[in-house]
C-alpha positions as CSV (number, residue, x, y, z in Angstrom):
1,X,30.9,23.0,7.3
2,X,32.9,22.0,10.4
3,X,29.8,22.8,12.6
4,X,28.2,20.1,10.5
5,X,31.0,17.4,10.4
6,X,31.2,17.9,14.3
7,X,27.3,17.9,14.7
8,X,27.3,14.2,12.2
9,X,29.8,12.8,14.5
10,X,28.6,13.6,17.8
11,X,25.3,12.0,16.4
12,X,26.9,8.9,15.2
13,X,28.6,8.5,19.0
14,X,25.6,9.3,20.6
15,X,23.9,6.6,18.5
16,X,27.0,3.8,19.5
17,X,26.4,5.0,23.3
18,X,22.5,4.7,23.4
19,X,22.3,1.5,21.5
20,X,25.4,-0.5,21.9
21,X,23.1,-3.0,24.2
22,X,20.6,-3.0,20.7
23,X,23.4,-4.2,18.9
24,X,23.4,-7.8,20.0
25,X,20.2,-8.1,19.9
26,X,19.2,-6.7,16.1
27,X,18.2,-8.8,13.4
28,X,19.3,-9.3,10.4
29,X,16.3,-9.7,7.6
30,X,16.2,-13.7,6.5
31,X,14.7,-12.2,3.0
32,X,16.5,-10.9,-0.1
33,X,16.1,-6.7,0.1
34,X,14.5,-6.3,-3.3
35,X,12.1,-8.3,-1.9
36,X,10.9,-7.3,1.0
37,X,6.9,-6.6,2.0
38,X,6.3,-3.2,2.6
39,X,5.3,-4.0,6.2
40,X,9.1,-4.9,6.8
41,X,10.1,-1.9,5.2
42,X,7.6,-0.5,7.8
43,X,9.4,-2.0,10.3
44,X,12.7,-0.9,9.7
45,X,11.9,2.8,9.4
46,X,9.7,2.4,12.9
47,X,12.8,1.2,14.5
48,X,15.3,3.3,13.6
49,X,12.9,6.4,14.3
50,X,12.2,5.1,18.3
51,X,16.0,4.3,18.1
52,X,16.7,8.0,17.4
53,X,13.8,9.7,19.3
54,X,14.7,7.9,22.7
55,X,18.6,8.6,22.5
56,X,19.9,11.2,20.1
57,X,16.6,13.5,19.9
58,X,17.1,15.5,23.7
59,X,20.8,16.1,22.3
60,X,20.3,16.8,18.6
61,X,17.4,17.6,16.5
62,X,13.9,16.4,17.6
63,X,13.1,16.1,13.8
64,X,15.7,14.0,12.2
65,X,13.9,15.8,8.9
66,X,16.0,19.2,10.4
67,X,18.6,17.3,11.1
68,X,18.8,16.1,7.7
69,X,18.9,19.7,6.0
70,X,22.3,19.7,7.0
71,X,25.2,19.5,4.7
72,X,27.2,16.3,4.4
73,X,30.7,16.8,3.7
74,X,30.8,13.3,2.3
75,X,27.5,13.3,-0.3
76,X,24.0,12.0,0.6
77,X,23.7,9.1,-1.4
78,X,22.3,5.8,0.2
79,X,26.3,4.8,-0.3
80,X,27.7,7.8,0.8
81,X,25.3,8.1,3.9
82,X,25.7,4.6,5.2
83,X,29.5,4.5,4.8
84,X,29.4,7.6,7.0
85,X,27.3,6.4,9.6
86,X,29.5,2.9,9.8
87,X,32.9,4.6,9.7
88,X,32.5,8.4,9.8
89,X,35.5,8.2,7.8
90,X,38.3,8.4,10.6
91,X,36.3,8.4,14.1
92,X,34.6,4.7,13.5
93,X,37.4,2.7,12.5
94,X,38.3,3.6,16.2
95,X,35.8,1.6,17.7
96,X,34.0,-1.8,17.8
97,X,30.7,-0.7,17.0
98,X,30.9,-1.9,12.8
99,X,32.0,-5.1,14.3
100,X,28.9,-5.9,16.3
101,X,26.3,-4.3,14.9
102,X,24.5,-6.2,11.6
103,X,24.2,-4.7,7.9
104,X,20.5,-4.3,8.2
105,X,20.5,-1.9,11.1
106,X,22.8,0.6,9.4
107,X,20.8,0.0,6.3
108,X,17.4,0.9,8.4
109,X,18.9,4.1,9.6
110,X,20.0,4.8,6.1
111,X,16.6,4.4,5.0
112,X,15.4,6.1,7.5
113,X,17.6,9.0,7.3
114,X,17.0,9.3,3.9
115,X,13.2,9.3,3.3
116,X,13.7,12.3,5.8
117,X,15.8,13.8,3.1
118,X,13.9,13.2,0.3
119,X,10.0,14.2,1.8
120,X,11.1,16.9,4.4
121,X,7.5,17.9,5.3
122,X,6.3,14.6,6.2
123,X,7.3,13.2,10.1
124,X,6.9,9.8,9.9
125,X,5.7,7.7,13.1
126,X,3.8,10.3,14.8
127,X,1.2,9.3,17.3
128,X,0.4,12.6,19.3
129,X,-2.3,13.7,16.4
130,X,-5.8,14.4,17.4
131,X,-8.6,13.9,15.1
132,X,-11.3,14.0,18.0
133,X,-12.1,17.8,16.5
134,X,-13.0,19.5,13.4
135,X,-10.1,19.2,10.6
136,X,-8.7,21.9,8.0
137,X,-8.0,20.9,4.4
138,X,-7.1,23.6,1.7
139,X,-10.7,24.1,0.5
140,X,-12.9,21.7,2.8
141,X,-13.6,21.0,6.9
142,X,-14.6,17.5,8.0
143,X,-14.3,15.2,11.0
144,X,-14.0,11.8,11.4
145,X,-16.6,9.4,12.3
146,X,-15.6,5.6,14.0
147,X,-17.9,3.9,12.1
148,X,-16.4,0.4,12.7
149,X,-13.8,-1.0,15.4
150,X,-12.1,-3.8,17.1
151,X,-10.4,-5.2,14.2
152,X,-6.3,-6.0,13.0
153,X,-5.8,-5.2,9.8
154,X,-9.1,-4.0,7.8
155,X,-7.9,-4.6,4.1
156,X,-11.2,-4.2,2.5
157,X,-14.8,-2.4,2.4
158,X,-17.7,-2.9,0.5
159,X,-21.3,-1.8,1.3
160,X,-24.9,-3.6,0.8
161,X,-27.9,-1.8,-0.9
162,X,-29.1,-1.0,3.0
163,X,-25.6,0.9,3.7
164,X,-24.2,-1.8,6.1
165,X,-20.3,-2.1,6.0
166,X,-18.8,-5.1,4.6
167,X,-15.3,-5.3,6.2
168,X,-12.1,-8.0,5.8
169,X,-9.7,-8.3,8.5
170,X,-6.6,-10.0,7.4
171,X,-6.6,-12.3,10.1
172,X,-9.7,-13.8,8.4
173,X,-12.5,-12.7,10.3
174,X,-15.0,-11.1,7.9
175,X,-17.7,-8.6,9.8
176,X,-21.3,-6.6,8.1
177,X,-21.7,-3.7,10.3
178,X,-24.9,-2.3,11.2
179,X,-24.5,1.8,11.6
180,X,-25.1,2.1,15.7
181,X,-24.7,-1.4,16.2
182,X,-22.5,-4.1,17.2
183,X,-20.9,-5.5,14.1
184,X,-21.7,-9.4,12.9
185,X,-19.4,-12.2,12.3
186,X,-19.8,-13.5,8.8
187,X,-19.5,-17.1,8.9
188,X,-18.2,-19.7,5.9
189,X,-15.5,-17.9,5.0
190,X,-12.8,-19.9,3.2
191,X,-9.3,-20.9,5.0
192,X,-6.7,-18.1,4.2
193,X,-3.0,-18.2,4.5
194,X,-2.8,-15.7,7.4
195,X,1.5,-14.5,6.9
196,X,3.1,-11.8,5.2
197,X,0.6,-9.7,3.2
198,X,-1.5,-12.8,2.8
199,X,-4.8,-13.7,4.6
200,X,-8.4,-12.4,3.8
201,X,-7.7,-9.6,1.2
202,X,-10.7,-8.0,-0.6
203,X,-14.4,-7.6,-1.0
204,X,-16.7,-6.3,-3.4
205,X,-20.8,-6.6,-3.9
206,X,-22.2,-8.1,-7.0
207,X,-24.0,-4.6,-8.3
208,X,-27.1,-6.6,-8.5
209,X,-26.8,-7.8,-5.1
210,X,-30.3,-6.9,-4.2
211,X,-31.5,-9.7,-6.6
212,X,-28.7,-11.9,-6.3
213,X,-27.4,-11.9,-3.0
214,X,-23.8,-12.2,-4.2
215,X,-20.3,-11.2,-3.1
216,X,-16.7,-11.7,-3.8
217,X,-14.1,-12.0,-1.6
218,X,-9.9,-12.6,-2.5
219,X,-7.8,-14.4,0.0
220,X,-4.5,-16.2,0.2
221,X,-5.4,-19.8,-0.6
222,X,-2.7,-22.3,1.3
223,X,-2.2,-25.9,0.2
224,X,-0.8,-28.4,2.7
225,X,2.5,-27.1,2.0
226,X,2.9,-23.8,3.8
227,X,2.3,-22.2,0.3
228,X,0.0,-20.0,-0.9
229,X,-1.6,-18.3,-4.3
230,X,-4.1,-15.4,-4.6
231,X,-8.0,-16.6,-5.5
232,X,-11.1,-15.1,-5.6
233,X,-14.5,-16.8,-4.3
234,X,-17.9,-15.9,-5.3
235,X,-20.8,-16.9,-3.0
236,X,-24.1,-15.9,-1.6
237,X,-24.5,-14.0,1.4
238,X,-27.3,-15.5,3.5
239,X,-28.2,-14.9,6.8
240,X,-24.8,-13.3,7.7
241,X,-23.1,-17.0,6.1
242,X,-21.0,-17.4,2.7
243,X,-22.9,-20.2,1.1
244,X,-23.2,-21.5,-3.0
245,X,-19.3,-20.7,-2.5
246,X,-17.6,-21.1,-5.9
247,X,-13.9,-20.7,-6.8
248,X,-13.3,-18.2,-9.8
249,X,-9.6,-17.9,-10.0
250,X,-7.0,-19.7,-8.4
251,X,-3.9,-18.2,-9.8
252,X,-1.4,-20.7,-9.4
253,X,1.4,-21.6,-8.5
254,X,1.4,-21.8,-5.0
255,X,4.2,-20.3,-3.7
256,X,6.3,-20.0,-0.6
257,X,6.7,-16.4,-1.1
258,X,4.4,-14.1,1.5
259,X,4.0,-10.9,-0.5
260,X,2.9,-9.1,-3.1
261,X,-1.1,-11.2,-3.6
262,X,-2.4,-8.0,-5.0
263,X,-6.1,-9.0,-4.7
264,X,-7.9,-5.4,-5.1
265,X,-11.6,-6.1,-6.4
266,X,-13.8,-3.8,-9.1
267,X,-16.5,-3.8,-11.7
268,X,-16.8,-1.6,-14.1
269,X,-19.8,-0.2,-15.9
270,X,-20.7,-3.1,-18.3
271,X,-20.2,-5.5,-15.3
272,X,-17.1,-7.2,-16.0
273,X,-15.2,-8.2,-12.8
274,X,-11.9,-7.1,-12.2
275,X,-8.4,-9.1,-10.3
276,X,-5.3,-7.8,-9.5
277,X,-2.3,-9.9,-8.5
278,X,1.3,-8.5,-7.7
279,X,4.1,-10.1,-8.5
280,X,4.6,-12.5,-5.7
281,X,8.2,-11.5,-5.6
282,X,9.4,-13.2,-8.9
283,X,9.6,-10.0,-10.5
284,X,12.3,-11.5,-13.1
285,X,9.8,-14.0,-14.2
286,X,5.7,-13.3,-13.8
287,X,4.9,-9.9,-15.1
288,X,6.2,-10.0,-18.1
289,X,5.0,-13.9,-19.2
290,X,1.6,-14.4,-20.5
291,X,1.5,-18.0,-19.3
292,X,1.5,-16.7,-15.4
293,X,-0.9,-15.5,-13.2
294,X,1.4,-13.0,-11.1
295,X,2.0,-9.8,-11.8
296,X,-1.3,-8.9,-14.0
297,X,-5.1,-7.9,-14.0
298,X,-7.5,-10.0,-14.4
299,X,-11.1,-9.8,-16.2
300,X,-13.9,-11.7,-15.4
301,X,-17.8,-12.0,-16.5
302,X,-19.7,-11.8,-13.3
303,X,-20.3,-15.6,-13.2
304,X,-16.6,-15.9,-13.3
305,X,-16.3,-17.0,-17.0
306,X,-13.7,-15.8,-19.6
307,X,-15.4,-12.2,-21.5
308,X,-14.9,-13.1,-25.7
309,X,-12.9,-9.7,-25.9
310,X,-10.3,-10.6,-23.7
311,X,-7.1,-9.2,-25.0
312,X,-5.5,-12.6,-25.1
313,X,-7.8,-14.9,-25.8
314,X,-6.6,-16.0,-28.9
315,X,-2.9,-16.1,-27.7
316,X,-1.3,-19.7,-27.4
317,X,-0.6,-20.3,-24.1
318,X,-1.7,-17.5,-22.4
319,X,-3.8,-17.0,-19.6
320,X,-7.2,-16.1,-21.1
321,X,-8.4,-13.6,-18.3
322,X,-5.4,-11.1,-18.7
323,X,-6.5,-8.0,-19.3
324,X,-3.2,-6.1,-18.6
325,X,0.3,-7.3,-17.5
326,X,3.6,-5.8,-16.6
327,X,2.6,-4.8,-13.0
328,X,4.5,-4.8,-9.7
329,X,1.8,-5.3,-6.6
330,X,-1.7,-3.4,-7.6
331,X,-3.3,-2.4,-4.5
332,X,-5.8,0.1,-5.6
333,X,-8.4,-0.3,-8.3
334,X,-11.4,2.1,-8.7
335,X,-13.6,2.7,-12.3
336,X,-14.8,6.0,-12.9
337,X,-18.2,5.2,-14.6
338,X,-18.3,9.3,-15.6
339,X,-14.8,9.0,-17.6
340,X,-15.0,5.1,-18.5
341,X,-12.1,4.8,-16.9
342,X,-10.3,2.2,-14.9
343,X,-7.9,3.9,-12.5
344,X,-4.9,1.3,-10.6
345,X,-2.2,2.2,-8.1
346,X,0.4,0.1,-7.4
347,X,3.6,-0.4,-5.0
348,X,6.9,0.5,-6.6
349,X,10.0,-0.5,-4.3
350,X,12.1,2.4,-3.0
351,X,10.5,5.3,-5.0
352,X,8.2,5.5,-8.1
353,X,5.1,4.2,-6.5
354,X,2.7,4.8,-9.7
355,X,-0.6,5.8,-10.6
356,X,-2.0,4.2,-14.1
357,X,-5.1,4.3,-16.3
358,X,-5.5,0.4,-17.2
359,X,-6.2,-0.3,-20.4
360,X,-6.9,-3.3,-22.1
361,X,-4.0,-5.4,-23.2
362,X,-1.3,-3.0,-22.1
363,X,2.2,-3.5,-20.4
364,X,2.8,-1.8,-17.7
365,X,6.9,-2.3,-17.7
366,X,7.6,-3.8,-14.3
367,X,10.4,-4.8,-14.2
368,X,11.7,-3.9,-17.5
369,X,10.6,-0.4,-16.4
370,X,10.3,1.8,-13.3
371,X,11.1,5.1,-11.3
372,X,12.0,2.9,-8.2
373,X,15.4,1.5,-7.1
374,X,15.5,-1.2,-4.8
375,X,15.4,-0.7,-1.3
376,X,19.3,-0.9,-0.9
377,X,19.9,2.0,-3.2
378,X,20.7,-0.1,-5.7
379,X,19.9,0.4,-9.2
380,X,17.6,-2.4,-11.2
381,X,16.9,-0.9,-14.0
382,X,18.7,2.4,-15.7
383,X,15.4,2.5,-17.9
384,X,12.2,4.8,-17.4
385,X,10.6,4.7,-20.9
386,X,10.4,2.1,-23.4
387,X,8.4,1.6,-26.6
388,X,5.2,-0.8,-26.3
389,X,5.1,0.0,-22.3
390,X,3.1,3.0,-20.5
391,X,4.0,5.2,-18.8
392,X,2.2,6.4,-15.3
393,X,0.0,8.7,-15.3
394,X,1.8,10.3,-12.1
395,X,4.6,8.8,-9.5
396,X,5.4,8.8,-6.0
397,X,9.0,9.9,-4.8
398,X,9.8,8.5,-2.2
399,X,7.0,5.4,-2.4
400,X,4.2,6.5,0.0
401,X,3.4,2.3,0.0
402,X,0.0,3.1,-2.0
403,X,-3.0,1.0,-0.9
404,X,-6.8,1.7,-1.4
405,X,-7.6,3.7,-4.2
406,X,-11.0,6.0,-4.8
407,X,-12.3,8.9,-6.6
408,X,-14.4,11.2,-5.7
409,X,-18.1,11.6,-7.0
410,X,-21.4,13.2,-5.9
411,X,-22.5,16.9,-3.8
412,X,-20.8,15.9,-0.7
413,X,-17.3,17.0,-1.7
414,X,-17.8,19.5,-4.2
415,X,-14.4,20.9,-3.8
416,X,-12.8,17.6,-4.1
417,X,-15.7,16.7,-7.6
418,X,-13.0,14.1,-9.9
419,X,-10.2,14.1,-7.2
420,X,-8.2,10.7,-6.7
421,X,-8.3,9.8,-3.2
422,X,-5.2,7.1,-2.4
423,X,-4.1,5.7,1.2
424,X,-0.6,5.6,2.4
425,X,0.7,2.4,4.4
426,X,4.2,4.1,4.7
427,X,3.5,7.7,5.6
428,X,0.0,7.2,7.4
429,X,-2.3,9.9,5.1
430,X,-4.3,9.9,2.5
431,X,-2.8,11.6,-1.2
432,X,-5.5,13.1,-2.7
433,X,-4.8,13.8,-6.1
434,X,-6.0,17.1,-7.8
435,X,-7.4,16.3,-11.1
436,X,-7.3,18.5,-14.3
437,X,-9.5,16.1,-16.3
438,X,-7.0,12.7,-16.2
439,X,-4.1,14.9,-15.2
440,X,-2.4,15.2,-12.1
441,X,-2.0,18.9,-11.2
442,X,-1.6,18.8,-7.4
443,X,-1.4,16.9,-4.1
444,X,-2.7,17.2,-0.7
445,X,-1.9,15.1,2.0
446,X,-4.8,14.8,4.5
447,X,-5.5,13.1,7.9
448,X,-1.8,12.8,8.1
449,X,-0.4,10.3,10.8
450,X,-3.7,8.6,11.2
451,X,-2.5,5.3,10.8
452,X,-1.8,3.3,8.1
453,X,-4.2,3.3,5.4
454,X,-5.1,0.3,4.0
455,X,-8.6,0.4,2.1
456,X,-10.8,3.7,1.2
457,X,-13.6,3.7,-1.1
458,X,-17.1,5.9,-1.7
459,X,-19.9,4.8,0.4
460,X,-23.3,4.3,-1.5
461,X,-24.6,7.5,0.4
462,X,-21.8,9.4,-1.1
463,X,-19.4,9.7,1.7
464,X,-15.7,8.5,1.9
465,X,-14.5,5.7,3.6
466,X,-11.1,4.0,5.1
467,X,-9.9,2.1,7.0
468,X,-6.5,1.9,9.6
469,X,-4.4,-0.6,10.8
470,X,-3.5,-2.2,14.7
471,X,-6.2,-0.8,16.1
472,X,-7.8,-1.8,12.8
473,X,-10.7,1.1,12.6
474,X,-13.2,2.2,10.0
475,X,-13.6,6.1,9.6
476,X,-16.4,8.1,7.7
477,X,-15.3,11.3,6.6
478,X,-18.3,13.9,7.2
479,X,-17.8,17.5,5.9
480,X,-19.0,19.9,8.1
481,X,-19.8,24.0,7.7
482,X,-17.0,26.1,9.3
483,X,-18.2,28.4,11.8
484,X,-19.0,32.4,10.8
């Protein structure tokens, strides 16, 4: 135990040595920390990794994983942790290091230190991984082919009855790729509120696109204001240009607030169009009120009308294309035509990122509800279960920041036949989820340290999709026979 005190300590100096210059110069977040995008979160973690890889790693633990297995004489709660990194209980309160440096970059290397704790197998912010070769799952070889490239921040995929590649960049640009050819700039799509998680979101083909020609796309819509709200626009793609454009939701109010848009895209079998928006980080207000847009799934006839059956048609003042409410930031919507089922992932804050089947006129419980705590440590909620709100059908902990959702259908996978395949923004892998039925029995973490995965979804000729962020890249992943 004294080994460990003295190793804590030595790390803690070594840290006021390496970065004292840092400490001027770090930022304090201008946001409220519940509130924060999971990009910033990003952020922080990213910093206080290279922070402790380029000045404590040569003289402690490479990993700070290892270096986390070790016991604290003091607890390992967020508290406990951070309060021993500011003060170390006798040898801080010597120094002028909690005078200089800002709250937030003791609470980043609290973070930090503690997703280390709580998911020792993953090592975050990797970049030395080489995915040129053949890879090894548990029951399946594949490699990785670039099928498009030169992008930001792909968000979303969709593909025309040919096979081409639909693909957003967030940054607005909006690209149909050609396999073995230089990708196309769509033109006419709509002005997007490019900041925070906003900007051109989603895209999904009209599943009679070969009569129709029709897409959909969800973006940030601005106003003149520097505000923003989540919509969806339906138009014709003709000649590589949006035209017949028509607005189908514009989920108002516009709002200051950068995150949380939501803005994945699906049909399911009958047709039916679904929306998700997040919360745009009101969470004490939207999800829970009928009369708001935030914070729900959305149903739409293909035309954009209101279906009859919606749940809440009848309601007084509610919004008539609910379809489920209650929900944090939903950035992953697939429907499994087999099952009938509509399958949602969404982010959680600090733990309990979740995975739900949707059902119609449900509540989801954010923020009444949840596994998470806020990204401080925190506590929001003491509550988990409540009547009249579901529960997930399986949970992150810690939050993996879960974007792109898509399951897994056809002969190419057979080892993989009803798995749920789910991108990581914070850990950089893909979960795949091992299905018994609609139950979650297992997890594998593939393609780990990739980048972050932002979109992933079945190709029409049965293969899987993603995409990665800055260098924004689209992979196919091909099986392939293992060598006798």
């Amino acid at each position: 135990m004294k080994k460990t005190t003295l190793l804590f300590t030595l790390f803690v100096f070594a840290l006021i040595i390496a970065c004292k210059n840092e400490s001027t110069t770090a930022t304090t977040t201008t946001e409220a920390i519940a509130e924060e995008e999971e990009e910033e979160i990003d952020e922080q973690y990213l910093y206080a990794s290279t922070l402790y890889q380029k000045n404590c790693a040569s003289c402690h633990e490479k990993s700070v994983a290892k270096f986390m297995q070790k016991d604290f004489l003091h607890g390992n709660s967020w508290n406990e942790v951070n309060r021993s990194i500011r003060y170390a209980h006798t040898f801080m309160e010597k120094v002028d290091f909690v005078k200089t440096w800002p709250d937030s970059a003791f609470n980043k290397l609290t973070d930090y230190m503690l997703v280390s704790l709580e998911q020792q197998t993953i090592e975050s912010f990797a970049t030395d991984v080489d995915y040129s070769s053949t890879i090894k799952s548990e029951n399946l070889s594949f490699k990785l082919d670039t099928m498009v490239k030169g992008l930001e921040i792909p968000w979303g995929i969709d593909f025309l009855p040919n096979g081409d590649i639909l693909v957003t960049d967030r940054n607005g640009n909006f690209y149909r790729q050609t396999e073995g050819a230089e990708k196309v700039l769509i033109k006419g799509t709509p002005k997007v509120h490019y900041d925070g998680q906003g900007g051109l979101l989603d895209v999904k083909v009209h599943p009679d696109f070969a009569t129709n020609q029709t897409i959909y796309i969800s973006y940030s819509k601005p106003n003149n204001k520097k505000e923003a709200n989540t919509a969806v626009m339906m138009a014709k793609l003709v000649n590589d240009e949006l035209v017949e454009q028509k607005i189908i939701l514009d989920a108002k109010p516009y709002t200051t607030k950068k995150y949380h848009f939501g803005s994945r895209l699906e049909f399911d079998k009958d047709g039916y169009l679904y929306v998700t928006i997040g919360d745009r980080a009101n969470r004490d207000e939207n999800p829970q009120d009928l009369t708001k847009y935030p914070g729900k799934i959305h149903r739409f006839n293909a035309d954009g009308s209101i279906p009859k059956d919606n749940p809440f048609v009848d309601t007084e003042s509610a919004i008539p294309s609910i379809w489920s409410y209650g929900h944090r930031n939903p950035q992953g919507l697939v429907f499994d035509s087999q099952t009938n089922t509509m399958w949602e992932t969404e982010h959680a804050p600090r733990g309990g990122d979740e995975v739900n089947i949707i059902r119609k006129g449900k509540n989801y419980g954010w923020r009444v509800i949840s596994y998470g705590i806020n990204y401080n440590g925190t506590t929001f909620t003491n509550t988990t279960h409540k009547d009249g709100m579901e529960q997930p059908e399986f949970y992150y902990m810690p939050s993996t920041g879960t974007c792109g959702l898509t399951i897994v259908r056809g002969d190419k996978y057979p080892a993989w036949e009803g798995d749920l395949l789910a991108g990581s923004l914070r850990f950089r892998y893909i979960s795949r989820l091992k299905m018994d039925g609609q139950k979650v029995v297992g997890e594998e973490r593939l393609v780990e340290n990739i980048g972050r995965l932002r979109a992933i979804k079945m190709g029409n000729d049965g293969y899987i999709y993603f995409t990665v962020e800055n260098p924004g890249i689209v992979f196919r992943l091909m099986p392939v026979e293992d060598a006798i």
